[in-house]
Z-matrix of the N, CA and C atoms (Angstrom, degrees):
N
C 1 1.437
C 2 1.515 1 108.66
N 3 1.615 2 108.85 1 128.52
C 4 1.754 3 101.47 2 176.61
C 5 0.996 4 116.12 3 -79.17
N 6 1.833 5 141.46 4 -171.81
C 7 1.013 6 136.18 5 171.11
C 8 1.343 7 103.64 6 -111.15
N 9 1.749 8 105.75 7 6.04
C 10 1.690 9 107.38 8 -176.48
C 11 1.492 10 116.12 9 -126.09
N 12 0.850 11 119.37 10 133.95
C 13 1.651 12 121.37 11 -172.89
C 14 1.319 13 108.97 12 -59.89
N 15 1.194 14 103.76 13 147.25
C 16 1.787 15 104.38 14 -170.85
C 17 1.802 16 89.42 15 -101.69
N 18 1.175 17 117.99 16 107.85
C 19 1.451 18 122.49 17 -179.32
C 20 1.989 19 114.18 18 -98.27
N 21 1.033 20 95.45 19 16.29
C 22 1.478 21 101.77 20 -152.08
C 23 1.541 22 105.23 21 -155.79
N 24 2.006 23 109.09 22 51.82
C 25 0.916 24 110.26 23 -140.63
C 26 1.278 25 166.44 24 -93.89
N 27 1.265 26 145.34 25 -26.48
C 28 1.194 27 113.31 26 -164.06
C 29 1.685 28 135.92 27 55.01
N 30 1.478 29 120.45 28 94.83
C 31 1.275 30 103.29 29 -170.06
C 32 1.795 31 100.87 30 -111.67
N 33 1.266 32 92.43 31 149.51
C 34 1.520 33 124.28 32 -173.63
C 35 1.468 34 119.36 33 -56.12
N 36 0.864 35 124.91 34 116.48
C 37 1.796 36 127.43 35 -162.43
C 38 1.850 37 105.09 36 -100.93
N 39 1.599 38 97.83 37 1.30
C 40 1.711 39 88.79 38 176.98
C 41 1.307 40 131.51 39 -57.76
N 42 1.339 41 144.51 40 171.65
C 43 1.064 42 127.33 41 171.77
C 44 1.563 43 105.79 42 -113.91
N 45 1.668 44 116.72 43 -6.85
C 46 1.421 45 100.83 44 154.95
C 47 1.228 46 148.33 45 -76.42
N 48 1.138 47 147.00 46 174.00
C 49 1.438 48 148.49 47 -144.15
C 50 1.639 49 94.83 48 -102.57
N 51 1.836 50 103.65 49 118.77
C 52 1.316 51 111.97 50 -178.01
C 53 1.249 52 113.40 51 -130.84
N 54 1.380 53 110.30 52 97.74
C 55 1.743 54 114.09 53 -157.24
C 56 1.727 55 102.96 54 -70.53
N 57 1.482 56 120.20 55 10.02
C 58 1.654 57 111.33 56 -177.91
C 59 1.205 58 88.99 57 -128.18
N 60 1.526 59 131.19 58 37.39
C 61 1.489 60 118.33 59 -177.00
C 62 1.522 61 83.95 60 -107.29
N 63 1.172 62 106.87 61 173.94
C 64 2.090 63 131.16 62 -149.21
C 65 1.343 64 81.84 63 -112.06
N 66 1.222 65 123.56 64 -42.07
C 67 1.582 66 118.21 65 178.46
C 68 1.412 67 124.51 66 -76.21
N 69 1.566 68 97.04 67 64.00
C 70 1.777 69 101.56 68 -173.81
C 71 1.481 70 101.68 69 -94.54
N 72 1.714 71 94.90 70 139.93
C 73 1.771 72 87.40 71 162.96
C 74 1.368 73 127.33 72 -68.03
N 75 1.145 74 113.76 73 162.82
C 76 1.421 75 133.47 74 -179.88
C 77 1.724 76 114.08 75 -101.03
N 78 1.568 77 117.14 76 101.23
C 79 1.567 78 103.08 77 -175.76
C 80 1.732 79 109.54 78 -63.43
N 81 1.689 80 108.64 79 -26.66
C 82 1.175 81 91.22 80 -164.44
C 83 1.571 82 111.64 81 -97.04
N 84 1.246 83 119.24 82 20.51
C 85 1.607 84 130.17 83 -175.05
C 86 1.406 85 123.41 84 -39.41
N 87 1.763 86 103.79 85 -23.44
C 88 1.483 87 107.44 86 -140.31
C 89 1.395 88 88.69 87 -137.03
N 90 1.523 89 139.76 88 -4.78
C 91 1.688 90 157.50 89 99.36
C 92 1.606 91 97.21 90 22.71
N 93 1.050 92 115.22 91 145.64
C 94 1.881 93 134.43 92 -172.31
C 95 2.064 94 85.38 93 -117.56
N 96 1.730 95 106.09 94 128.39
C 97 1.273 96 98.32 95 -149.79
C 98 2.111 97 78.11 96 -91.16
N 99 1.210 98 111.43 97 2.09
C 100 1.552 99 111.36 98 -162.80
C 101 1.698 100 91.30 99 -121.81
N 102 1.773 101 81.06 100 124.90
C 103 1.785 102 88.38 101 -178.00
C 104 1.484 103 102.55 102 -85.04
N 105 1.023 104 125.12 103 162.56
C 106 1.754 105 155.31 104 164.82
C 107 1.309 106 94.54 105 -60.87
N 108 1.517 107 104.13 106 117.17
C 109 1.350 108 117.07 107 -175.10
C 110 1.846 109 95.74 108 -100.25
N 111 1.009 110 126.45 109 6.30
C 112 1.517 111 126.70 110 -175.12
C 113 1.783 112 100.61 111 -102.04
N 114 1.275 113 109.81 112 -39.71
C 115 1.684 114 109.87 113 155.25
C 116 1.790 115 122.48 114 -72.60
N 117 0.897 116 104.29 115 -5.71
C 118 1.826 117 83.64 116 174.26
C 119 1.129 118 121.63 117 -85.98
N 120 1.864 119 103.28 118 152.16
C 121 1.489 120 90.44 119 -170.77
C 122 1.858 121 79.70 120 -129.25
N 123 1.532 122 94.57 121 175.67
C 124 1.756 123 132.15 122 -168.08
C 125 1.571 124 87.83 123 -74.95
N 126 1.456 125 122.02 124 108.41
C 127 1.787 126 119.89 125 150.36
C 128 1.687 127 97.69 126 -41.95
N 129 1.187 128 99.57 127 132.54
C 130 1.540 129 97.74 128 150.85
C 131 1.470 130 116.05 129 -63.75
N 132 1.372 131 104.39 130 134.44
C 133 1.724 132 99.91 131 175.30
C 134 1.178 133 132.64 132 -66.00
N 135 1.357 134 115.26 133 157.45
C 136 1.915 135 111.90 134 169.14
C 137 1.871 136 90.76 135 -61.49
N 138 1.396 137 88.66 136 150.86
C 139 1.573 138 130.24 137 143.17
C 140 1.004 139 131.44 138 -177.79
N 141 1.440 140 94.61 139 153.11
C 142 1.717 141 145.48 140 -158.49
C 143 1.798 142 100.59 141 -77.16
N 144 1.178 143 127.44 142 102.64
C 145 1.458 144 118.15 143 163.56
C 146 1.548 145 114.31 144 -112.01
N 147 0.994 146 108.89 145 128.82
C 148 1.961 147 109.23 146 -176.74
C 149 1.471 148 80.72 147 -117.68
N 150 1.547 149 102.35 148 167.42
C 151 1.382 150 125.18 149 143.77
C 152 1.316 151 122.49 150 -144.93
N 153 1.424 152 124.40 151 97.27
C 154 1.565 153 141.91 152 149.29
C 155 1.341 154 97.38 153 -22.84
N 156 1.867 155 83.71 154 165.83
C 157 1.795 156 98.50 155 172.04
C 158 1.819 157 106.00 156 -83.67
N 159 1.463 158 113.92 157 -12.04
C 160 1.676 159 120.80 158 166.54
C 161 1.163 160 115.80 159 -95.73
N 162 1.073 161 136.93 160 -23.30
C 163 2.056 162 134.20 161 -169.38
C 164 1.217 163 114.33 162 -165.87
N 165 1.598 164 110.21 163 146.81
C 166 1.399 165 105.60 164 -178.07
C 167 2.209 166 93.93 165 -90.40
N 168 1.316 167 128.60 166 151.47
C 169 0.907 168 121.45 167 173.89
C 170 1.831 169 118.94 168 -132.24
N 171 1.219 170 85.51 169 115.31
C 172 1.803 171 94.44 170 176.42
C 173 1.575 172 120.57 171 -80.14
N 174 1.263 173 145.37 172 103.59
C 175 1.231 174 143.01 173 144.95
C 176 1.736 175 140.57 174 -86.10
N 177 1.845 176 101.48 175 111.03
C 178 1.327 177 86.92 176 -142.08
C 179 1.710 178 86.58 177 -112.69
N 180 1.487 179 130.48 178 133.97
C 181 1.266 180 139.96 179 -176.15
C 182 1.665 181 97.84 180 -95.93
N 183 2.127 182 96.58 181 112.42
C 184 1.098 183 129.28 182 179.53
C 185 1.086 184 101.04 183 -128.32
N 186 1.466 185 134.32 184 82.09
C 187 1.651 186 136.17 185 169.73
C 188 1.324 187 109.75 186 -68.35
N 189 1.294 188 141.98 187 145.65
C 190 1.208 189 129.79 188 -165.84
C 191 1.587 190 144.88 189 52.25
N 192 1.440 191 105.97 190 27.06
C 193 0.882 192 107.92 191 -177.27
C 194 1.879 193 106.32 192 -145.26
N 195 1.439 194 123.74 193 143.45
C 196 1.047 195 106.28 194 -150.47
C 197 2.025 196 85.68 195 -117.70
N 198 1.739 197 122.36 196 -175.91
C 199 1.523 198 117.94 197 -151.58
C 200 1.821 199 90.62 198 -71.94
N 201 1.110 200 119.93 199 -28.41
C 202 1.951 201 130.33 200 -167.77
C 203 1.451 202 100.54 201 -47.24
N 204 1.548 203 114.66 202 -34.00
C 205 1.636 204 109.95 203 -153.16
C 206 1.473 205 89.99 204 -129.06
N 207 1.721 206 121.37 205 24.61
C 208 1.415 207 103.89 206 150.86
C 209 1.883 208 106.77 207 -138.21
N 210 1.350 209 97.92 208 154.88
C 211 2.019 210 97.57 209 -173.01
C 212 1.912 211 85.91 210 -122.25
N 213 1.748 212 76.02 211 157.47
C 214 1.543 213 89.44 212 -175.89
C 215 1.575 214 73.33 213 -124.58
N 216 1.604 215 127.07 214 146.30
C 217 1.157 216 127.67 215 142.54
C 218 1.943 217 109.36 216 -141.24
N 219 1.497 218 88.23 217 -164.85
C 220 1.240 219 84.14 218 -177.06
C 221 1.622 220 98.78 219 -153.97
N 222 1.715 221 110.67 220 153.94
C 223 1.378 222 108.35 221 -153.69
C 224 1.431 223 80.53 222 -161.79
N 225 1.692 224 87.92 223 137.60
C 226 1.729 225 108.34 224 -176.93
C 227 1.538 226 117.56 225 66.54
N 228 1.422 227 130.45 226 9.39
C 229 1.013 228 126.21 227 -177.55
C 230 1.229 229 113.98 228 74.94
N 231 1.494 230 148.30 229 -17.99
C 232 1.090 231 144.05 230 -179.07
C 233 1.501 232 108.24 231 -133.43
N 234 1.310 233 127.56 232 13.23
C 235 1.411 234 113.51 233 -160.74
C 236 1.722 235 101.51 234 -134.66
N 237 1.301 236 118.55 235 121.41
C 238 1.423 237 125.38 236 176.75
C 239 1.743 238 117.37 237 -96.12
N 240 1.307 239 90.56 238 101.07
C 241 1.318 240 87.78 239 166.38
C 242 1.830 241 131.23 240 -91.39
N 243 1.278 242 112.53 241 134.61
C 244 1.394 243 100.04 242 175.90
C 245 1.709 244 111.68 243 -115.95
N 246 1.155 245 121.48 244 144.72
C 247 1.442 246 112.80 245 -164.84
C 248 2.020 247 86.89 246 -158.67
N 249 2.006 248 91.63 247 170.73
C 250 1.194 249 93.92 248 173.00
C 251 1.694 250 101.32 249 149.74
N 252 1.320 251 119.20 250 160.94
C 253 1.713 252 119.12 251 -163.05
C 254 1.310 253 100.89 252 -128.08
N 255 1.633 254 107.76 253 136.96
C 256 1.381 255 90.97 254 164.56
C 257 1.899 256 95.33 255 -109.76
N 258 1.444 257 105.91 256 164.31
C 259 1.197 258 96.58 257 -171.05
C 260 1.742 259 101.76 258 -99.04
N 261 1.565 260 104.58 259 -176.49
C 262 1.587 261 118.64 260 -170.95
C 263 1.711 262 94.50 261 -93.62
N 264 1.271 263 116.41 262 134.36
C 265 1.677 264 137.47 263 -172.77
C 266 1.451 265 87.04 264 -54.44
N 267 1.457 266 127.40 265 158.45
C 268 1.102 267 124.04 266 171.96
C 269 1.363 268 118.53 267 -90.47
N 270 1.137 269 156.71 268 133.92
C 271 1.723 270 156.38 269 -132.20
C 272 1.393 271 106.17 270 -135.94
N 273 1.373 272 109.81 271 115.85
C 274 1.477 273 131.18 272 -166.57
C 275 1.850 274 90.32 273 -84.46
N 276 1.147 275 113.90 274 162.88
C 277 1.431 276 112.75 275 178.54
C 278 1.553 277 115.17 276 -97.42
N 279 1.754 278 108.45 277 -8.78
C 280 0.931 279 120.14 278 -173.93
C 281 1.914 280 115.12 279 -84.41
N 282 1.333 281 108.21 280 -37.09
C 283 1.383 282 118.82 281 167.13
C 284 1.304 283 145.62 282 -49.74
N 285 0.556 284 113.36 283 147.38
C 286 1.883 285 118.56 284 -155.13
C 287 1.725 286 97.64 285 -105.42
N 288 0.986 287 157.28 286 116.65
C 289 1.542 288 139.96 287 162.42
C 290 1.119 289 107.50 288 -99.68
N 291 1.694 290 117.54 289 144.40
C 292 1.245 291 117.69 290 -157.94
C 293 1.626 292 108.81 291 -122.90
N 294 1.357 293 106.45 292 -21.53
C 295 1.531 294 140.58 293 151.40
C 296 1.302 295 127.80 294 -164.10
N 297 1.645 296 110.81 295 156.52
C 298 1.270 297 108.55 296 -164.99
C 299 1.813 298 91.52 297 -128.84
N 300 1.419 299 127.51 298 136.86
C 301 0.889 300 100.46 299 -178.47
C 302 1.953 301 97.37 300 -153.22
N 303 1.411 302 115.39 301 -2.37
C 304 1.094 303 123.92 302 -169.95
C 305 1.975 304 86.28 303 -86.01
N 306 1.137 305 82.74 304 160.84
C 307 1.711 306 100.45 305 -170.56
C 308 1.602 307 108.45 306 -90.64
N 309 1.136 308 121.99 307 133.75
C 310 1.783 309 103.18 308 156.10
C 311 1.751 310 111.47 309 -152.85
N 312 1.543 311 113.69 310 168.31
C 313 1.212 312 106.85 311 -161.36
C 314 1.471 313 115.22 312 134.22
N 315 1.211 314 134.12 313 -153.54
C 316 1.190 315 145.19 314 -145.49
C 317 1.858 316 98.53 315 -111.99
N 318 1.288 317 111.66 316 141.26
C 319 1.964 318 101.44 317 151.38
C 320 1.697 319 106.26 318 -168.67
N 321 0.751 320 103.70 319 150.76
C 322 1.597 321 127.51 320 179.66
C 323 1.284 322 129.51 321 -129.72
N 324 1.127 323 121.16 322 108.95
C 325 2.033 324 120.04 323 154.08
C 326 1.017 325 130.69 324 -154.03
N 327 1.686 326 106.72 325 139.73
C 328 1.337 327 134.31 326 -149.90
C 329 1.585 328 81.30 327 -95.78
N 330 1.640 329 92.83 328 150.61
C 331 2.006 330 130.19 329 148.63
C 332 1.007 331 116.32 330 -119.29
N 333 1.182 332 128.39 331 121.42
C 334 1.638 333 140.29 332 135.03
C 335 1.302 334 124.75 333 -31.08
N 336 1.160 335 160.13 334 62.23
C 337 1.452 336 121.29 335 -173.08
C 338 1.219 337 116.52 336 -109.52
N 339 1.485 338 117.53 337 173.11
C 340 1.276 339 107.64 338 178.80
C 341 1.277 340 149.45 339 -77.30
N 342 1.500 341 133.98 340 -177.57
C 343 1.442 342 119.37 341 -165.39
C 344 1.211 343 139.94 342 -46.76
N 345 1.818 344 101.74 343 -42.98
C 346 1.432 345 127.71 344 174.56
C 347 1.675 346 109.93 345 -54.69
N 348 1.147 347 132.85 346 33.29
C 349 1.483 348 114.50 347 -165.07
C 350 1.587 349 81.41 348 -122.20
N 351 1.945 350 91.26 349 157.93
C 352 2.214 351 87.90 350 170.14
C 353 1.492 352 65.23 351 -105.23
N 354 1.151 353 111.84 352 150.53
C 355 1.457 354 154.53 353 152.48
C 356 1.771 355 131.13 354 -76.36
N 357 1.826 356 98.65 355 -23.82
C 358 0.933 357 132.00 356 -172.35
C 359 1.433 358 106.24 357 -82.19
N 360 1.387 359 123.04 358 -33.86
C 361 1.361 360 147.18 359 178.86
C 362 1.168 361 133.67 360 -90.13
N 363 1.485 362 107.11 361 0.67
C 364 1.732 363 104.98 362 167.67
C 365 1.329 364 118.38 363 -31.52
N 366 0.887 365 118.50 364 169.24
C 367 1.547 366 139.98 365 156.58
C 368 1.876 367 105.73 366 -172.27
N 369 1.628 368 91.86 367 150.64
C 370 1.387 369 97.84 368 -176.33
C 371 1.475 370 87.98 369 -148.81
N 372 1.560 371 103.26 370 144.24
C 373 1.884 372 111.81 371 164.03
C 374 1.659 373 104.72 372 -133.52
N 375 1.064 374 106.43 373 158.35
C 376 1.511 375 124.28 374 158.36
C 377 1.399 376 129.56 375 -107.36
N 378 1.316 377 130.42 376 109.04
C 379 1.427 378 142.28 377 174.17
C 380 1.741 379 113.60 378 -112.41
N 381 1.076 380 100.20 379 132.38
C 382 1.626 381 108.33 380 178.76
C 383 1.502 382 105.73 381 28.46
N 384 1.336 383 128.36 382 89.20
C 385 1.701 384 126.37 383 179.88
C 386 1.813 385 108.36 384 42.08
N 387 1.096 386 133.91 385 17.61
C 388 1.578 387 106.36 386 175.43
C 389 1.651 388 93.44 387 -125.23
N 390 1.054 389 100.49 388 134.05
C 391 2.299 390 113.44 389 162.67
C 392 1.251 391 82.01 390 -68.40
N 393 0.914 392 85.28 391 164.62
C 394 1.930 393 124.02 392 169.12
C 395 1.352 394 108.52 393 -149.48
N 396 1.320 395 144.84 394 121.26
C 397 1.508 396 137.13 395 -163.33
C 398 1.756 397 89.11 396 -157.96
N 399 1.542 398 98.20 397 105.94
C 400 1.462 399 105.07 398 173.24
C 401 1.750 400 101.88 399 -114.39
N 402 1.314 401 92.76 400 162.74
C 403 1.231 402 100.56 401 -165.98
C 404 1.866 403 101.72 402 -161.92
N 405 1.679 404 96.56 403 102.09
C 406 1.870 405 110.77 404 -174.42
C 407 1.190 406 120.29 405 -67.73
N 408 1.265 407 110.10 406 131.65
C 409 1.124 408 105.99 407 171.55
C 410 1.629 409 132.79 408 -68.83
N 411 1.355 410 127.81 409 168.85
C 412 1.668 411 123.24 410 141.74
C 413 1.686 412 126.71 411 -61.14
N 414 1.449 413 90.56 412 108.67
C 415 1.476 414 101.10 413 165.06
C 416 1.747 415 104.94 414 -48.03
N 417 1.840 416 106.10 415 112.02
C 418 1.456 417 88.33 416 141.87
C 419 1.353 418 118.79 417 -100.72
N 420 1.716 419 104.26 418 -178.76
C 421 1.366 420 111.91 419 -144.06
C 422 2.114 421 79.62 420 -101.62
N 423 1.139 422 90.65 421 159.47
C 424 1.568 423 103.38 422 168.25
C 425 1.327 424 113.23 423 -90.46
N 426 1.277 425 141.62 424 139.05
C 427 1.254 426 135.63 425 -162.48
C 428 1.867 427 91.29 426 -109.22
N 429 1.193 428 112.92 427 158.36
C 430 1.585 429 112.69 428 -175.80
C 431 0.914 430 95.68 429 -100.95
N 432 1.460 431 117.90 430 128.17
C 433 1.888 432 114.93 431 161.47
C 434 1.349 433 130.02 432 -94.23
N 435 0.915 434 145.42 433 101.38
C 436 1.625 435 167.59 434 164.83
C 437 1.740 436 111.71 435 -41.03
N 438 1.745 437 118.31 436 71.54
C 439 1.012 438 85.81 437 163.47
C 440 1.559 439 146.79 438 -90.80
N 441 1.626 440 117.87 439 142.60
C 442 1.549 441 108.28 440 -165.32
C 443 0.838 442 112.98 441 -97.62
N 444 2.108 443 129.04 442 154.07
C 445 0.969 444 99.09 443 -174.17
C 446 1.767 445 118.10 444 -115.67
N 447 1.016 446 119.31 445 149.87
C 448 1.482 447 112.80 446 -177.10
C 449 1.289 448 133.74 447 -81.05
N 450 1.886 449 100.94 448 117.20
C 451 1.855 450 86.38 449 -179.09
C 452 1.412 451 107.39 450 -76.45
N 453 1.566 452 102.40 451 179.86
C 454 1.347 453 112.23 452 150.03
C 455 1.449 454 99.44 453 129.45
């Protein structure tokens, strides 16, 4: 056995174990190169939360998916949930798949926000795959300050 890889080759007919031989196994050789489209599930999506001095604003990137197959609700008075499925392509028996790599399935996520919000005032739209789900705040009031002046 060498201690140097034969790169230039000639391959090695030993039957001992040659950790620089080219003839390494492969654990995943024997691996199905096409995933199970009945196991995939939906990444939860990115989103975008700002909060202005008027609204907190959620933007949530849903490519492929149109407003039918997503819900905006709201729970506990302060908590926005966004949820929604995309479904699995329908599978001809005739097709071959060569990779599968788009996601589909179930996803959900909740916001907290804080007190100052009307809740009453959601609104949410959909444009080209992204939510938009704003949500106004309470005007606070400015308090007037009085300055006095001091004798003495």
């Amino acid at each position: 056995m060498s201690l140097i890889p034969s790169f230039f080759g000639g391959q090695r007919s030993s039957n001992i174990f040659d950790p620089f031989s080219l003839n390494a196994w492969d654990p995943f050789k024997d691996f199905p190169t096409q995933l199970s489209k009945e196991n995939s599930t939906f990444v939860n999506p990115h989103i975008d939360w700002k909060e202005s001095p008027e609204a907190h604003v959620l933007k949530a990137d849903l490519p492929g998916l149109n407003k039918e197959e997503v819900k905006v609700e709201v729970e506990d008075d302060r908590v926005v949930r966004i949820s929604g499925e995309r479904k699995i392509e329908k599978e001809d028996k005739n097709d071959t798949w060569h990779r599968v790599e788009r996601s589909s399935g179930k996803f959900m996520r909740s916001f907290r926000l804080s007190e100052n919000v009307k809740m009453d005032q959601i609104k949410a739209a959909m444009e080209n795959g992204v939510l938009t789900v704003t949500v106004p705040k309470v005007e606070v009031k400015k308090t007037d300050v009085k300055a006095i002046e001091i004798s003495g």
